[in-house]
N, C-alpha and C positions, 0 to 999 in steps of 0.2 A: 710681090706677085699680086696679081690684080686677078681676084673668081670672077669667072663667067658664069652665062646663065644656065651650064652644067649644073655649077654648085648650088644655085637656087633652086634649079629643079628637083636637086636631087633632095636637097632640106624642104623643101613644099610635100616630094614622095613620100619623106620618109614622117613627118608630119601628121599627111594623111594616113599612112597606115596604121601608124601607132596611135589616132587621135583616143583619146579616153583610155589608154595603156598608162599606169602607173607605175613605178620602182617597187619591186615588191616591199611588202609590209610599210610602208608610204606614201603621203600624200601627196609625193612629187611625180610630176609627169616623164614619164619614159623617155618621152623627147632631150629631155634637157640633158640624160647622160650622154646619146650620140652626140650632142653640139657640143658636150663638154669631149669627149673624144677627139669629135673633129676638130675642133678650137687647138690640142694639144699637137696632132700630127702638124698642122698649121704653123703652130709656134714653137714649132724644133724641126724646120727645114721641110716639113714632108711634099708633093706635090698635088694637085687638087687632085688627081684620080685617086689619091690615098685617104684625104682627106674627104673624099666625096663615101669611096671604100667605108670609112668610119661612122659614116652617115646610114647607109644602107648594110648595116650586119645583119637586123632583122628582117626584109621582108624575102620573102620566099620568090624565085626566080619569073613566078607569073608574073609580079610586078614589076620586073625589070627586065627593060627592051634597051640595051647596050645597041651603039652602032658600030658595025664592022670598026673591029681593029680595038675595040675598047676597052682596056687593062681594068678598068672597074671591075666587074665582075671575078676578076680572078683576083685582085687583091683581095676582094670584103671575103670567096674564098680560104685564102690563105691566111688570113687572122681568126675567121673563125675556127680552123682547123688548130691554128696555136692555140687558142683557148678553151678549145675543146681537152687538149694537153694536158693543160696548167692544172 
C-alpha cells in the first residue's frame, strides 16, 4: 500500500501539536510513540485511515477538519474509548 499525503498531513498535525510534548518521566518525544503505533497498525494489515487514527489520538477535535465521509475521526474515536477500558 502506497500513503498519500493524508498520512503526511496527518504526522506533520500530529507533530505539530505535540511538538515539545515528551513520554512522561522521559526524555523521549511524544511523537515517537504515535509513529511507533502507526508504524504497527501499518505492519499487521491495518489501512491508512487506521493508521492515520493512530497518529491523531491526541489532539482534541479543533484540530481536526475530516472531509465528508472520513472514518478517521471515528476510528482515533473508538481506540481511545478502548483504552480508556483497559
Amino acid at each position: 500500500m502506497d500513503l498519500t499525503t493524508r498520512y503526511r498531513n496527518a504526522l506533520t498535525l500530529a507533530f505539530d501539536v505535540h511538538a515539545g510534548d515528551f513520554r512522561k518521566g522521559k526524555a523521549v518525544p511524544y511523537i515517537s510513540h504515535l509513529m511507533s503505533v502507526s508504524a504497527l497498525v501499518l505492519e499487521h494489515g491495518g489501512s491508512e485511515d487506521e493508521a492515520i487514527a493512530a497518529l491523531l489520538l491526541r489532539p482534541t477535535a479543533t484540530h481536526i477538519r475530516p472531509a465528508p465521509g472520513c472514518a478517521v475521526p471515528a476510528y482515533a474515536v473508538a481506540v481511545q474509548r478502548g483504552a480508556q477500558q483497559d
